[in-house]
C-alpha positions in Angstrom: 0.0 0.0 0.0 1.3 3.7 -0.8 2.0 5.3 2.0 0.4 9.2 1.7 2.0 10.9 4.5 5.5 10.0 6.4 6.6 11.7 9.8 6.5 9.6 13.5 4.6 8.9 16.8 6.1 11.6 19.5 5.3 9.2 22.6 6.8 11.4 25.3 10.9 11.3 24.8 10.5 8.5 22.1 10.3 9.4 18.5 8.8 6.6 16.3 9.2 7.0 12.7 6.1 6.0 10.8 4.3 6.2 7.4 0.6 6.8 6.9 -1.4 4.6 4.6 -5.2 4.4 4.0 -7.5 1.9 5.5 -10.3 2.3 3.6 -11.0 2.1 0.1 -14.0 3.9 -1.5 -15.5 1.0 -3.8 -18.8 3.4 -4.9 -19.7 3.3 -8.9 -18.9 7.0 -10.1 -20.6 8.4 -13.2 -19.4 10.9 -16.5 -21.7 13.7 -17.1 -22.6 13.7 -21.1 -24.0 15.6 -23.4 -27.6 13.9 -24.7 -27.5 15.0 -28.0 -24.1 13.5 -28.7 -23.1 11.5 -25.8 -20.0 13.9 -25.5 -18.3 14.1 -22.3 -18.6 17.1 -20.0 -15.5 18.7 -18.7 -15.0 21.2 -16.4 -12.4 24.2 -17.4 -11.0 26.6 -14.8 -11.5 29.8 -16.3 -10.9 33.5 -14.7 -13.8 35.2 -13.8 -12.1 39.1 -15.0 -10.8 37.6 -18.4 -12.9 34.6 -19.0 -9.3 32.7 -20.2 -8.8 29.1 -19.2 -5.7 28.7 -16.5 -3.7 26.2 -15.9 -2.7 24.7 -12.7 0.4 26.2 -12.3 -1.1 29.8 -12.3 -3.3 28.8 -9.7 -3.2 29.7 -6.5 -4.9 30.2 -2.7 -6.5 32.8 -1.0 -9.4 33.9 1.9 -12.1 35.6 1.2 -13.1 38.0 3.4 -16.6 38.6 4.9 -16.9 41.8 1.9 -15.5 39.5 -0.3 -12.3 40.4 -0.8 -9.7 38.0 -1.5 -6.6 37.6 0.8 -3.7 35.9 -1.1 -2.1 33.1 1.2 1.0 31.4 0.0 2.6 28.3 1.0 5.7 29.8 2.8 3.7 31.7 4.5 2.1 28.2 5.5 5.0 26.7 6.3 6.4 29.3 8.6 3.6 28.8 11.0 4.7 27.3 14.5 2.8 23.9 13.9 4.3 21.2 16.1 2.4 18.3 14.4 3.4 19.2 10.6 5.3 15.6 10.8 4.6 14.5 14.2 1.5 12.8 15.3 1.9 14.1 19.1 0.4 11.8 21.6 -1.8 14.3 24.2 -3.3 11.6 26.4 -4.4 8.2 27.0 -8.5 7.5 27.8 -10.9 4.6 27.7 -12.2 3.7 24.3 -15.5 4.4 25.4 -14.7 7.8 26.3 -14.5 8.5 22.4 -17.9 9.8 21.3 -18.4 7.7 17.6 -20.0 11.1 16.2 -16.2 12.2 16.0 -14.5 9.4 14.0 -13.8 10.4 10.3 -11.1 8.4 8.3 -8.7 5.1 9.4 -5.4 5.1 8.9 -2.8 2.1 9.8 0.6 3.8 10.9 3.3 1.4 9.8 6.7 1.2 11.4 9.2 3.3 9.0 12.5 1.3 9.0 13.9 -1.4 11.3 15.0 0.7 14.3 11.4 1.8 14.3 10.5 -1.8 15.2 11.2 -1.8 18.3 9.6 1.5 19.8 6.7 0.6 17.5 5.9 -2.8 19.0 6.4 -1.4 22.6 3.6 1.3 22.3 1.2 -1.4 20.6 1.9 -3.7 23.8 1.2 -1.2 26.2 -1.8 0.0 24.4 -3.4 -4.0 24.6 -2.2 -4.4 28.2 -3.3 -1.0 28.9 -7.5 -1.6 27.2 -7.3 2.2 26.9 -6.1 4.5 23.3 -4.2 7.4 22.8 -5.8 10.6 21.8 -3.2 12.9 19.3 -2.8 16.1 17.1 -1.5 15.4 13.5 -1.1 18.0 10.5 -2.7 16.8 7.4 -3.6 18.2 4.2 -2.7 22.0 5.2 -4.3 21.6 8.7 -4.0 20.1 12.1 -6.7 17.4 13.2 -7.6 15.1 15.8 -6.8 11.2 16.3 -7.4 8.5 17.9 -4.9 5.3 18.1 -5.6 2.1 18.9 -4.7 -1.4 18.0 -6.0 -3.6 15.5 -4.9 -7.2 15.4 -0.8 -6.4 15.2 -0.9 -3.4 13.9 -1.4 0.4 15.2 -4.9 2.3 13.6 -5.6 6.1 13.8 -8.9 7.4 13.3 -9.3 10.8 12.4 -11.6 12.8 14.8 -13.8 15.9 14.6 -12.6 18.5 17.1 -15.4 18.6 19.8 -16.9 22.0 18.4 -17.3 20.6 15.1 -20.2 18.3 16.4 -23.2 20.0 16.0 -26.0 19.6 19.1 -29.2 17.7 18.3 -31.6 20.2 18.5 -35.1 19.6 16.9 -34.0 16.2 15.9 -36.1 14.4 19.1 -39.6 14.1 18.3 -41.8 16.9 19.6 -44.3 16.1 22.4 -44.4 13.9 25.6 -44.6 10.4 24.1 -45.3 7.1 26.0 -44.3 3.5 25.2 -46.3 0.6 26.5 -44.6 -2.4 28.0 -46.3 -4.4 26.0 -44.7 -2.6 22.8 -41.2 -3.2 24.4 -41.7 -6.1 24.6 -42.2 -7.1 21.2 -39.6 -5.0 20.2 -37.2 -7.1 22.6 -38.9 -9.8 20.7 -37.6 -8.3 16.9 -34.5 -7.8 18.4 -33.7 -11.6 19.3 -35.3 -13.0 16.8 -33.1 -10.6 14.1 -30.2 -11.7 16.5 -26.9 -11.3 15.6 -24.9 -10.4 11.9 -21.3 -11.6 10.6 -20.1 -8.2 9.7 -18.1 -9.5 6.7 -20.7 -11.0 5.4 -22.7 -7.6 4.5 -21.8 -5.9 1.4 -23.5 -3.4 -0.9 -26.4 -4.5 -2.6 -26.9 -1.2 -4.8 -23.4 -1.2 -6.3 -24.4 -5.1 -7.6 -27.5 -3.8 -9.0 -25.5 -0.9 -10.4 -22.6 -3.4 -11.8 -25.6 -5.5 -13.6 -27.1 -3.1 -15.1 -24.1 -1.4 -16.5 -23.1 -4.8 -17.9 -26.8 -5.5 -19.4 -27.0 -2.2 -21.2 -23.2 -3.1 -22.8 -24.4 -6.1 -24.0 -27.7 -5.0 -25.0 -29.6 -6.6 -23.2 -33.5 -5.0 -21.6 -33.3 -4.2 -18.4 -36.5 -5.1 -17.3 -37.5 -2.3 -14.4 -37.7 -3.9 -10.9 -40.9 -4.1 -9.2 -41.4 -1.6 -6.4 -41.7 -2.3 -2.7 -45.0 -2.0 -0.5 -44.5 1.0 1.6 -47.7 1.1 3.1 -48.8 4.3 1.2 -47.7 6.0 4.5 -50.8 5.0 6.1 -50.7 4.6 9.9 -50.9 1.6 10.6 -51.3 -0.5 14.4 -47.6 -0.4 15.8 -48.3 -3.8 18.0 -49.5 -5.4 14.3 -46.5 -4.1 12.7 -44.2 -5.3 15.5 -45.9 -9.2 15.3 -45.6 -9.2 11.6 -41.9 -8.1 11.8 -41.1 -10.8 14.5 -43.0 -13.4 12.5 -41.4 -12.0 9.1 -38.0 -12.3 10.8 -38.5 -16.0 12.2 -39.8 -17.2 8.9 -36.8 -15.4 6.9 -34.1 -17.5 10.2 -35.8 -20.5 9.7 -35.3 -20.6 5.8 -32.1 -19.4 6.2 -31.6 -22.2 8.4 -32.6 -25.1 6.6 -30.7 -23.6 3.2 -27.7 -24.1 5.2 -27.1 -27.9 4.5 -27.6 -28.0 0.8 -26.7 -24.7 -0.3 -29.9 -23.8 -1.6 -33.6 -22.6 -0.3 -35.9 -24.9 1.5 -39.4 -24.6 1.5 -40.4 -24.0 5.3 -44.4 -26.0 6.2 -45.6 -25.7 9.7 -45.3 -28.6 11.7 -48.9 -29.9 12.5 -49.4 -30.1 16.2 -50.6 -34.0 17.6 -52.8 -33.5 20.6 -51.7 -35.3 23.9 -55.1 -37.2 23.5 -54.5 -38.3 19.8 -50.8 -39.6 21.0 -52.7 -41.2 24.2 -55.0 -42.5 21.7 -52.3 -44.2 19.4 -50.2 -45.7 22.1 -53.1 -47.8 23.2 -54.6 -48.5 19.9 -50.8 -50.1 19.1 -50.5 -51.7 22.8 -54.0 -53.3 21.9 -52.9 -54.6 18.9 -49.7 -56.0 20.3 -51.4 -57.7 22.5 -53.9 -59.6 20.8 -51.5 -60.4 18.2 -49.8 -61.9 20.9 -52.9 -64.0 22.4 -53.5 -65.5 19.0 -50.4 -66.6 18.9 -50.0 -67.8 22.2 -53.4 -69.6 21.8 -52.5 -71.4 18.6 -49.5 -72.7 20.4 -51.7 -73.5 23.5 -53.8 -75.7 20.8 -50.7 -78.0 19.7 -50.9 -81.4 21.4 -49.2 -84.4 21.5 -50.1 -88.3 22.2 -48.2 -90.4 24.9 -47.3 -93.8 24.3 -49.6 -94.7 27.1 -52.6 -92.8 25.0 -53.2 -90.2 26.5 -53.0 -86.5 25.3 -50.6 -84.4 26.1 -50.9 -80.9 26.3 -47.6 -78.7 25.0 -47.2 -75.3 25.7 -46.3 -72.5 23.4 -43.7 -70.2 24.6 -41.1 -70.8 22.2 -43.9 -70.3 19.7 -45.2 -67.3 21.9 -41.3 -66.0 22.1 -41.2 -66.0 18.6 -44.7 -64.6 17.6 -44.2 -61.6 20.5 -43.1 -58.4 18.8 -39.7 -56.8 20.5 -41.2 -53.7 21.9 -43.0 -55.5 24.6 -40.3 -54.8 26.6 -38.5 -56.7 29.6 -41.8 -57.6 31.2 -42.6 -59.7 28.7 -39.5 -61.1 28.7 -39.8 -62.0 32.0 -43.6 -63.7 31.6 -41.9 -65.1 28.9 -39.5 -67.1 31.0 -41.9 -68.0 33.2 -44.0 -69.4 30.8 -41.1 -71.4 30.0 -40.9 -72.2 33.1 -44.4 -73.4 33.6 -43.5 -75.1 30.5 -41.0 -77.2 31.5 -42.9 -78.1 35.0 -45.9 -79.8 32.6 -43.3 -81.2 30.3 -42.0 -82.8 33.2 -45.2 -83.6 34.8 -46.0 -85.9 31.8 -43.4 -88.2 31.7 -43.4 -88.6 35.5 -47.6 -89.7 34.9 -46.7 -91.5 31.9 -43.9 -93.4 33.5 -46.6 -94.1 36.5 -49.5 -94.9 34.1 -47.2 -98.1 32.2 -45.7 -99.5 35.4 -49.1 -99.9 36.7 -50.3 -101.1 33.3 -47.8 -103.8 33.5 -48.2 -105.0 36.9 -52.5 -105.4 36.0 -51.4 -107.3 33.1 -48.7 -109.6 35.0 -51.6 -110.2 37.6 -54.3 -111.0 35.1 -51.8 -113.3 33.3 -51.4 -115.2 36.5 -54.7 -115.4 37.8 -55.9 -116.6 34.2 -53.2 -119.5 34.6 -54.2 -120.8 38.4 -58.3 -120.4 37.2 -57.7 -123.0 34.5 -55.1 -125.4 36.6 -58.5 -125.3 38.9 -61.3 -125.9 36.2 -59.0 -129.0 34.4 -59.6 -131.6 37.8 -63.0 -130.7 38.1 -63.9 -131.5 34.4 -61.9 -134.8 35.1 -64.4 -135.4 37.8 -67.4 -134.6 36.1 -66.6 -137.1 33.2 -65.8 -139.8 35.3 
């Protein structure tokens, strides 16, 4: 960057030698004055008012016009031989709170840049003490043929000077407050609190000029000759009055709709349509979680009673029933949850038992079988060794 004015930092005894550069750049779209008829360009001449002849700039110079308008000739020697301190010297006056600085009196930034390497050192001492310090320096400087007032303080590693109005150059508000004794309701304050959340915070780099890109398309249409098709206009109400509690509801609803689309853009890049989320009453939800338990549950009894229905013969003839918690395991759904689990188990339990139970009455049931048969076998044999003498008799 080109430096636009060298000289140094008086800091009590200690000189620092610096060099002045802008910190601001002026990126507005400036405009040609033409002639219609011809698109000509329109310059300005300087001419002399007494002989109407065009001068150049090195016949110009300055003067001070009197209150009867005469004109007092004022050269730059005599300029220079004024007793001005700060024509190179930004002179450090004091050092005050930043908030001691009234905003109304900051004009152009500046970054001071060390001049040279032994600069280095001083420099980076007086940035230090201003960080430790949480305060800035207030100073006279001369610029452009006059002496002004700044204000330096640090930004990132690098010292900044604002320019500042002198205090009697900021005129007092008068009129500006609105006439009348005016009162705000709390309920207006607090929707206003509300607009104020809900707009929230900003990344200041991410704001930029909307008017110069308008500006910049249309300059590039009309070169390529294109229409420019004019943009529709904005509702402004028609400066009707309108209900400022209506107006600060739409605003906080306007603002949560624009976050919210904002929001959802976020993840794709691109604008999301934004529905409302239909509310489910605590009675519907009630409503559904039973409706689903119910169903759960009789799914669950038919199964369990088409396993209850299973049955199976023992060798003795009898019927054997089986039960069905395997089949019931399988058939529950998963979302019945550990108490079902543990009915489950006892089921299986229970299960087992019967299981049990039936081979013990089986095992019973054959051994006594066996024994009947073993006795009617025997009794058969000692009826007919009986009935065999007696027939003897009879036939003798």
């Amino acid at each position: 960057m080109r430096s636009i004015w060298n000289g140094a930092i008086s800091f009590g005894l200690v000189s620092i030698p610096i060099k002045l550069v802008n910190a601001t750049e002026n990126h507005s779209i400036s405009f040609r004055q033409i002639h219609l008829a011809d698109g000509g360009r329109i310059r300005y001449r300087k001419v002399c008012e007494l002989d109407e002849e065009e001068v150049s700039g090195g016949e110009i110079g300055k003067a001070y016009e009197d209150a009867d308008g005469t004109m007092i000739p004022i050269t730059d020697e005599d300029l220079a031989q004024l007793p001005l301190p700060t024509a190179k010297t930004i002179e450090i006056v004091a050092f005050v709170p930043a908030d001691r600085i009234d905003p109304l009196q900051m004009d152009a930034a500046y970054y001071l840049s060390a001049n040279g390497v032994p600069a280095a050192k001083p420099y980076t001492l007086l940035r230090e003490a201003l960080k430790r310090s949480n305060r800035v320096a207030v100073a006279k400087y001369a610029l452009r043929g006059r002496e002004r007032l700044g204000m330096l303080r640090v930004v990132d590693d690098v010292i900044a000077m604002h320019g500042l109005l002198w205090p009697d150059e900021i005129r007092a508000p008068q009129d500006a407050a609105p006439d009348g004794d005016i009162t705000v309701r709390d309920a207006e304050l607090d929707l206003a609190d509300a607009l104020m959340d809900t707009l929230g915070e900003v990344d200041m780099d991410s704001l930029h000029d909307d008017y110069r890109e308008a500006v910049e398309e249309l300059v590039a249409a009309k070169a390529a000759g294109e229409t420019v098709l004019p943009a529709e206009p904005e509702d402004t109400g028609d400066g009707k009055v309108i209900d400022l509690i209506a107006a600060l509801e739409s605003s906080v609803r306007a603002a949560r709709n624009s976050r919210n689309v904002e929001g959802a853009g976020d993840g794709d890049g691109g604008m999301a349509d934004v529905h409302p989320l239909k509310k489910t009453s605590s009675k519907t939800s009630g409503k559904t979680a039973r409706t689903t338990e119910a169903e759960q549950t009789t799914k669950a009894e038919q199964t369990t009673g088409t396993a209850k229905k299973t049955t199976h013969r023992t060798p003795t003839g009898k019927t054997v029933t089986r039960s069905g918690s395997s089949t019931a395991k399988k058939s529950a759904p998963k979302s019945i949850g550990a108490k079902k689990s543990t009915s489950t188990a006892k089921k299986s339990a229970g299960s087992a038992g019967s299981r049990t139970t039936a081979k013990k009455s089986t095992t019973k049931t054959a051994t006594k079988t066996a024994t009947k048969k073993r006795t009617s076998s025997s009794s058969g044999g000692t009826t007919a060794k009986k009935t065999a003498p007696s027939r003897k008799r009879t036939s003798a």
